[in-house]
N, C-alpha and C positions, 0 to 999 in steps of 0.2 A: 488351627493356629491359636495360640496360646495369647491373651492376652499383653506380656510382653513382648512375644514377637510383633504386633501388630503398632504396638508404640512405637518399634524400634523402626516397623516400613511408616509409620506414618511421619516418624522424625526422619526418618533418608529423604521417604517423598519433600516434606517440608526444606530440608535444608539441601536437596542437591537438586530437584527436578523444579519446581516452581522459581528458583533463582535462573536456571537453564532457560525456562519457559518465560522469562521475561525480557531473556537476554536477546533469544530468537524476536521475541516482540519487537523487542527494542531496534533491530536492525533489519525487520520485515520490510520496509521499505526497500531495502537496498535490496531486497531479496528477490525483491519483482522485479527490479530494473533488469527488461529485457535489454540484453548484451548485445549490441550489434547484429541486428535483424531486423527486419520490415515486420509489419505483423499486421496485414490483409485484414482482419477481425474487427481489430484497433480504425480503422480506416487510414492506412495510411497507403493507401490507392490513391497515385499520385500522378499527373502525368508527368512523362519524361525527362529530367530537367537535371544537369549534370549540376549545375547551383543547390536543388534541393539535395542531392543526395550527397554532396561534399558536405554542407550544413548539417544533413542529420550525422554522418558519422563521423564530424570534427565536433559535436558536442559528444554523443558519445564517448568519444576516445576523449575529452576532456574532462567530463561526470566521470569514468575511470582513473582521471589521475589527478581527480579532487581538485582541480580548475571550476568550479562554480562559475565563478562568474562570465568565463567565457565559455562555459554549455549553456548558460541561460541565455546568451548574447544569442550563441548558435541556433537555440528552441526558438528563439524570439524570431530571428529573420527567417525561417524556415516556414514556420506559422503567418510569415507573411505573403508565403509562396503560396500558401497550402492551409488557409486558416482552419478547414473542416476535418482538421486530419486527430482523431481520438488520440492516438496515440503520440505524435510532438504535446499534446498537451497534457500529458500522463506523463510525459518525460520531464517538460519544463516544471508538473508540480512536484516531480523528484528532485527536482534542481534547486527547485525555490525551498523546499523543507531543508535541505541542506545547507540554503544558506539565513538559515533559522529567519524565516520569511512563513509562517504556513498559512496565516488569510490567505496572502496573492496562492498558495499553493490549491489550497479549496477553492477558489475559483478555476484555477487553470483544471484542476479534477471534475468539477462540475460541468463547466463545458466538456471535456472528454467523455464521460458519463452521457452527456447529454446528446452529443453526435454518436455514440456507440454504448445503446444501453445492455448490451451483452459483456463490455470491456471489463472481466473480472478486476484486473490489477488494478483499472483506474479506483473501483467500486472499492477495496480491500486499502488504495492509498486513503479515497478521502475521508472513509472511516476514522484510519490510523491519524489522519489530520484533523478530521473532528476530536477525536478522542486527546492530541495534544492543544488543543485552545477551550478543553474542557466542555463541550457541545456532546455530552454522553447519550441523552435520546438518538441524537442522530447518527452517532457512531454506531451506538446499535442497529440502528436500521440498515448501516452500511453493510456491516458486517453482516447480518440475518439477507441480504439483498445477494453477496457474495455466496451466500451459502446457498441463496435459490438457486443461481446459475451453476453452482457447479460443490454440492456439498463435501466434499474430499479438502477443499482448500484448506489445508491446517492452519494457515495464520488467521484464517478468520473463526476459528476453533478460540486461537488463542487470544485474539481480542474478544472475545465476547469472554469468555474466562477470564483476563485480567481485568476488563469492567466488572462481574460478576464479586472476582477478587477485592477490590479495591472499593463495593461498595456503590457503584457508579451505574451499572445495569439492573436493569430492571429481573425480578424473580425469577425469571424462567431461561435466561442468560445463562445458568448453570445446566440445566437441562442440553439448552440449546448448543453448549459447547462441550457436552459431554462427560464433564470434571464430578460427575456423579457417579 
């Protein structure tokens, strides 16, 4: 490879894949939000309750049609049914980022995380939510935490890449997400 061609792939790279690879960043949230399904893993073993399960998928089908505030009403009283449940509280902290709210979201992540410490998506949100209140150690750790359970996760590729990017992760962030 000749010298100009390799300007030429590093100016494509620069100007079509890392704008791309920001973009996914940027909307990796939404990307987890499991769609209308229970998720066992998550803990949302629940007992039988025709109340919780209208709640969970009238938020749902509301976080779908960008009603905020009434999927977080919905997460809300559903978590009241069902407080221990990982995953109403990985949804409500997709709710609350959405409604450009992400303290309360890192919390509601951290509890979910913290009843299900296998929950990749929660682990992969509250990085993404450290990462927007500028808490960079710790988004790191999320992100590297995500990649223990399960290292195929590409958004956790690409947040440790865009902290690495932007100057924000720690040295080996580049390493760790591959962009090497």
């Amino acid at each position: 490879m000749t010298t100009e061609q390799r300007q030429t792939a590093y100016i494509t790279f620069s100007v079509l894949v890392l704008p791309l690879l920001a973009a996914v960043f940027a909307f990796g949230v939404l990307m987890v939000f499991e769609l209308d399904r229970f998720n066992v893993a998550g803990g949302f073993v629940a007992p039988a309750s025709a109340d919780l399960d209208f709640l969970y998928h009238d938020g749902v089908k509301s976080y779908e049609m960008a009603r905020y505030e009434v999927a977080e009403a919905r997460f809300r009283e559903a978590l009241n049914l069902f407080p221990e449940s990982a995953t109403l509280n990985n949804k409500l902290g997709l709710t609350l980022i959405q409604l450009d709210r992400p303290l309360e979201a890192v919390l509601a992540y951290q509890r979910a995380v913290a009843l299900n410490p296998d929950l990749v998506d929660a682990h992969y949100n509250l990085g993404a939510a450290y990462q927007m209140i500028e808490r960079y150690e710790e988004a790191e750790q999320e992100y590297r935490t995500v990649l223990d359970i399960d290292e195929t996760y590409a958004l956790a590729h690409i947040g440790l890449g865009k902290l690495y990017l932007d100057g924000s992760g720690s040295g080996d962030c580049v390493a760790q997400s591959q962009l090497c």
